[in-house]
N, C-alpha and C positions, 0 to 999 in steps of 0.2 A: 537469902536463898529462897526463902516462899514465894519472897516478891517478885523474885525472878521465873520460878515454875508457874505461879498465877499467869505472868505475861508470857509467858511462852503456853499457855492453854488457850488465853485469849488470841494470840494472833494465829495459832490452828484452825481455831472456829472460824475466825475471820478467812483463812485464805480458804477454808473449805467453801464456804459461803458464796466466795469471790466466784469458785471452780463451778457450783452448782450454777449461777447467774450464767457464768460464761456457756455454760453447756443448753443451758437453757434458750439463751439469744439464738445458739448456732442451729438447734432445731428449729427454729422459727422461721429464721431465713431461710435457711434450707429446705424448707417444705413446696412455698411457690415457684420455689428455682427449678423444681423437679420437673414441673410443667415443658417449659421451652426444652428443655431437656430429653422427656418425650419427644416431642414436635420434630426436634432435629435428627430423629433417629430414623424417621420415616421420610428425609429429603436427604439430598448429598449435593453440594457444588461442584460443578465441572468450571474448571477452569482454561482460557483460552487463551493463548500465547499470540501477543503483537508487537511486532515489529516493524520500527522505521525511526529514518531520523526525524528528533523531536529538538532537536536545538541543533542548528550554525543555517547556512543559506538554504538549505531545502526546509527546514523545520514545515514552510507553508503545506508542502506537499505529504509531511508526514501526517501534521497535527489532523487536516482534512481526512485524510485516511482514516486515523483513528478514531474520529468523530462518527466515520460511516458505520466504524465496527462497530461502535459502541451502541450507536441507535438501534443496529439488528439485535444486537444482544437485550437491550432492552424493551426491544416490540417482543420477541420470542418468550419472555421472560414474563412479560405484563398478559402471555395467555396459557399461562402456567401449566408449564411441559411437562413431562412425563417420560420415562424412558423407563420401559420394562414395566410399566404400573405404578411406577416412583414416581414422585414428583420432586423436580432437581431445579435447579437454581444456576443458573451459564455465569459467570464471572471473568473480565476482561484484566489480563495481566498484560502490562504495558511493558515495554521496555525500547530506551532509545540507544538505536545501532550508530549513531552518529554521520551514518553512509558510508562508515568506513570497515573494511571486511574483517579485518583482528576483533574489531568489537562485537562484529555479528557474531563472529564463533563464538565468543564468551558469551553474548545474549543466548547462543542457542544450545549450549550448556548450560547453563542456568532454565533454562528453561526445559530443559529433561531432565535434572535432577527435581525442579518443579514440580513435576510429572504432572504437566499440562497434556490436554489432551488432544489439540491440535494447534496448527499454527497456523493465525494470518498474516504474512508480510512474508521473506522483509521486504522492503518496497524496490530498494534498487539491485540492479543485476548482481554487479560487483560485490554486493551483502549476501542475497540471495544464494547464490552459487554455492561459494564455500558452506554455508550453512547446511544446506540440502544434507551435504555429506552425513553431518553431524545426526540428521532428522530421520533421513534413512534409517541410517545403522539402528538407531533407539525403532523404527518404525512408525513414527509421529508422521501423520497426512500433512501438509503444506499446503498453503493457497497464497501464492505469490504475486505482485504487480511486476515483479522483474520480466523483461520483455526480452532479453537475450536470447537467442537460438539455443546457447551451452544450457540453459537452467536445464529444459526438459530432455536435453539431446544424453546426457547424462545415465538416460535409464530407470532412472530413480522410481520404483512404484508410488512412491509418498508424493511427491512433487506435482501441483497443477497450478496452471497461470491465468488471471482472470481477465488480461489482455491478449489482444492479438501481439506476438513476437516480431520482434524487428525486422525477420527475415520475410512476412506480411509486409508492412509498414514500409518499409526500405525500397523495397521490391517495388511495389504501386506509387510510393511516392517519385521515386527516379523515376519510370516511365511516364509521369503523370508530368512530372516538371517538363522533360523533352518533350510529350507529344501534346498535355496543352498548353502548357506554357510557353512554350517554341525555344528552349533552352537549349543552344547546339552547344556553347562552353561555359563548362563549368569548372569552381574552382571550391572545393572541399575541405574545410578544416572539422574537426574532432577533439573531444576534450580527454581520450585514450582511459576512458574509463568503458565498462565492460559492453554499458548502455550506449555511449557515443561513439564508439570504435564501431565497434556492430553495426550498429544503425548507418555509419555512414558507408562504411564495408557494401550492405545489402543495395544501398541507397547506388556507388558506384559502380557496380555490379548491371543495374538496370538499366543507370544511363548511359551507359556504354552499349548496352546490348538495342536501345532504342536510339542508339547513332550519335549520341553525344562524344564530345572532346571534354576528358578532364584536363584544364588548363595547368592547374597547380590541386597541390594534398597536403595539408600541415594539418601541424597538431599542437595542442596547447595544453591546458590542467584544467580542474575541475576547481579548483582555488582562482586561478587568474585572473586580471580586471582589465588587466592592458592589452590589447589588438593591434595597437598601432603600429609594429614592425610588421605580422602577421599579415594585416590587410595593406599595408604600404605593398610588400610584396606581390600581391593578389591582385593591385590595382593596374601592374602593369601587365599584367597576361591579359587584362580587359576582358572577365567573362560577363556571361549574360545573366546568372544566380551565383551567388555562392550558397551553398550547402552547411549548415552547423550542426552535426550531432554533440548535442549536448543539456545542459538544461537554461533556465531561464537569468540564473543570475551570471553567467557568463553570454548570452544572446540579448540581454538588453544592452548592456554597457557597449557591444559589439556594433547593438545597431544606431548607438549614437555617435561610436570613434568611425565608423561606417560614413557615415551622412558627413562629419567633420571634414574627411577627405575626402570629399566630393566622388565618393564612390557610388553612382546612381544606381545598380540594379538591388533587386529583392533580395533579401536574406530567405531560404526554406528552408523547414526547420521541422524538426519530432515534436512529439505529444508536448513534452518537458519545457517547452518552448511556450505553448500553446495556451498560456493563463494570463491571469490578470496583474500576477507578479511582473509580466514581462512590458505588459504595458506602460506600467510606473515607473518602471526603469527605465525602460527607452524613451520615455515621452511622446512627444509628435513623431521624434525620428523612427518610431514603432512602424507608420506608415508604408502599407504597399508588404510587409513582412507574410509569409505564407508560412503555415503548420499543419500536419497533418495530425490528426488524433484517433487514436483508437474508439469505437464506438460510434455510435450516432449523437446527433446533437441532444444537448438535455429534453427540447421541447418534442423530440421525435421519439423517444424512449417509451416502451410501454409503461411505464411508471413515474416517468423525468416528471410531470408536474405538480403530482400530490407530492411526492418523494421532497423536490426542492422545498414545497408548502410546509412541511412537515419541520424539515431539515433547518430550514434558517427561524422557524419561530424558538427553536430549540438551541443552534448554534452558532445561527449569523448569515453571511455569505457563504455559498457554495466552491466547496476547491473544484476540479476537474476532476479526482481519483475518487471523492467521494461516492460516490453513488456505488464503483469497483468496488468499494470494500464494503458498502452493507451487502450488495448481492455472494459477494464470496463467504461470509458470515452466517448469512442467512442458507446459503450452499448445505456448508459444513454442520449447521444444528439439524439442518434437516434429515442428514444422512443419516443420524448420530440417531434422530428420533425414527426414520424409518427403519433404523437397525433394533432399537431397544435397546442403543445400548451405546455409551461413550470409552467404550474399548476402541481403540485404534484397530485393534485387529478386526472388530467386528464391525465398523462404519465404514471402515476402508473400501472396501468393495464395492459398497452400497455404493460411495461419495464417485466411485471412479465409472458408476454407469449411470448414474443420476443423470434427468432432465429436469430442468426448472425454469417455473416462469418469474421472472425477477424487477428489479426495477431499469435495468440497463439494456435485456432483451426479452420474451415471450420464450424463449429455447437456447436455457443455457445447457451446455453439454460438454464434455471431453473427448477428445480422440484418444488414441491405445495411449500415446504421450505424454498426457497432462495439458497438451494444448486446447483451446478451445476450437467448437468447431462454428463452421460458418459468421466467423467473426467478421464485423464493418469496419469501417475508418472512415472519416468526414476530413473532407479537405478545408481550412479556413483562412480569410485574409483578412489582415486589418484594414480597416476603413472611417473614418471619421474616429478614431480612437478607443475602435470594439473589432471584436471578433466577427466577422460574419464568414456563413457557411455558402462555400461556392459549390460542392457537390459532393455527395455520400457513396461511397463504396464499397461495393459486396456486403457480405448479411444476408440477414433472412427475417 
C-alpha cells in the first residue's frame, strides 16, 4: 500500500512537470507568431472570380485568358495598393466553367457564396449569359469576353464586355465580305451555340443588306468534327464564301474536309477562328481562310509590344484574348482603388464611367450598356501559314 501511494505521488510530480514544460513550449512559440499576426491585421485580400473553360477544346482560349488576368493582378499587386489607406492584397480565384452553361451557374454560385468581389469572365456567351443573372441579383460587377448582343441587352447594371459584340463584328464583317471581297453568294453554317448563332445571324443580316445571296444556312455542334455531309451539300449551291460562326476546333477540321472536296473558295470566319490553334489543325488547307478579330493587331496596340515582352518571358506564347483580360483586370482594380474601396456597391459606379489607358487601347470606356465604346476589329488572312492583317476597322 505504501508502495503504491509513493508511486502514485511520483507520477503527479511527473505529470505536473510534463504540464509546466507543455505550457512553457506553448508561450514560446506563441510569442513570434503574434508578430504576422499583427501584420495581417492592417491588410485584407480581395479576392477575384475567373471564369473560363480550362479543360476539353477551348482550354487554349481559356488557360491564355487566365494567364492575362493573372499578370494584372500581379503587376497591381507588386505596387502595393491600397484602398481606403489599407494596404490589401488582390488574389485570383479560378474556376473552370467547362463552356458549358449548367457549370457556369454553379461556378457562379460558388463564387458569391465566395464573396468575391468581382468577376472576370466567363469567357463564352452561352456561360456568360445565364450567369450574369446570378451576378446581378448578388450585385457583383462582371467583365466579360462573351461577345453576344443578349449579355448586355439584358439590362444588367453589373454586366460589361471587353470586346466589341457580335452585333459589331457580324455587321462589318458581312458587309466587308460582299463589298471587298466581291462575295455575291454565300452559304453559312453555325455551331448554334450563343457565340455562333449570333455571329452568323449579324453576319447574314449584312450580307443581305450589301446585296448578297445566301445560297444555303446549316447548322452543326460545338462538339462535331465531321463536315462532310454539311459541306457536300454546300458544294452544290456553288457559293463564293462560306461563312462559319463558330470556334477553331470545328473551322480547322472544316477547312481540311473543305479542300478534300475540292471546294475552292475561302472559309470567313470570327475572332474564335482567328488563332494559331486553327492553323495546326487545318494545316496548309488553313490557306486563303479569312477572320475577323476584335481589336487592333498586337503590334498596333498601345501597349501590344512591351505587354507581349513581358507576357511570354513569364508564360510562353501569346493566345489572342490575352492581352482582353489583363486590360479588363487591370479595369476592375482600378475602380476598386479609385473608389477606396472593394465594396461592389462602392466600385460599381466608379467601374461604369471609367476611362483607361490599357494595353489593348489608350481609351477604354463603357456605354450606358456595359458595351465598349468606340471599339476596332482587324480583318486577317492566312498566307504562307500565318495570320496577316489586311485592314483595321473603326476605333480610335
Amino acid at each position: 500500500m505504501q508502495f503504491v501511494q509513493k508511486s502514485a505521488v511520483l507520477s503527479a510530480a511527473l505529470a505536473l512537470a510534463l504540464t509546466a514544460c507543455g505550457q512553457k513550449t506553448e508561450t514560446n512559440t506563441a510569442a513570434p507568431a503574434s508578430a504576422p499576426a499583427a501584420a495581417m491585421a492592417d491588410s485584407s485580400v480581395v479576392k477575384i472570380g475567373f471564369a473560363a473553360p480550362l479543360t476539353g477544346p477551348q482550354a487554349h482560349y481559356g488557360k491564355g485568358y487566365q494567364n492575362g488576368v493573372q499578370l494584372a493582378i500581379d503587376d497591381v499587386n507588386e505596387s502595393k495598393p491600397t484602398l481606403d489607406g489599407k494596404p490589401v492584397k488582390f488574389e485570383l480565384v479560378a474556376e473552370d466553367d467547362m463552356a458549358d452553361p449548367k457549370t457556369a451557374t454553379q461556378v457562379a454560385e460558388k463564387f458569391v457564396d465566395a464573396k468575391v468581389a468581382g468577376i472576370i469572365g466567363h469567357f463564352n456567351s452561352g456561360c456568360a449569359i445565364p450567369a450574369s443573372k446570378i451576378y446581378s441579383d448578388a450585385g457583383l460587377p462582371q467583365i466579360a469576353m462573351a461577345t453576344a448582343p443578349a449579355y448586355t441587352a439584358q439590362g444588367f447594371k453589373t454586366t460589361f464586355r471587353s470586346l466589341t459584340s457580335d452585333s459589331q463584328l457580324g455587321s462589318v464583317i458581312g458587309k466587308y465580305t460582299v463589298e471587298k471581297l466581291g462575295a455575291k453568294k454565300i452559304a453559312i453554317i453555325d455551331d448554334r451555340s450563343a457565340y455562333g448563332q449570333g455571329l452568323a445571324d449579324e453576319f447574314e443580316k449584312a450580307a443581305k443588306a450589301a446585296g448578297a445571296e445566301i445560297v444555303k444556312r446549316e447548322f452543326t455542334s460545338d462538339k462535331e468534327t465531321d463536315f462532310t455531309s454539311i459541306l457536300t451539300s454546300i458544294k452544290g449551291a456553288k457559293p463564293d464564301v462560306i461563312f462559319y460562326g463558330g470556334t477553331d476546333a470545328q473551322s480547322g477540321p472544316m477547312a481540311r474536309q473543305k479542300k478534300r472536296l475540292a471546294i475552292n473558295v475561302p472559309i470567313v470566319s470570327g475572332e474564335m477562328t482567328r488563332s494559331d490553334t486553327f492553323l495546326k489543325l487545318a494545316g496548309p488547307d488553313a490557306e486563303g481562310t479569312i477572320a475577323a478579330l476584335a481589336g487592333q493587331p498586337l503590334d498596333a496596340m498601345p501597349g501590344g509590344k512591351d505587354f507581349a515582352a513581358r507576357y511570354k518571358a513569364k508564360y510562353g506564347e501569346l493566345e489572342i484574348y490575352t492581352p482582353y483580360g489583363y486590360d479588363s483586370t487591370r479595369l476592375m482594380l482600378a475602380a476598386m482603388q479609385s473608389a477606396g474601396s472593394a465594396s461592389p456597391a462602392k466600385y460599381l459606379p466608379v467601374l461604369a464611367k471609367i476611362k483607361h489607358s490599357g494595353v489593348t487601347s489608350s481609351n477604354i470606356s463603357f456605354d450606358d450598356k456595359g458595351d465598349l465604346q468606340d471599339g476596332s476589329l482587324t480583318v486577317y488572312k492566312v498566307k504562307g501559314g500565318k495570320w496577316e492583317v489586311l485592314e483595321t476597322l473603326g476605333g480610335k
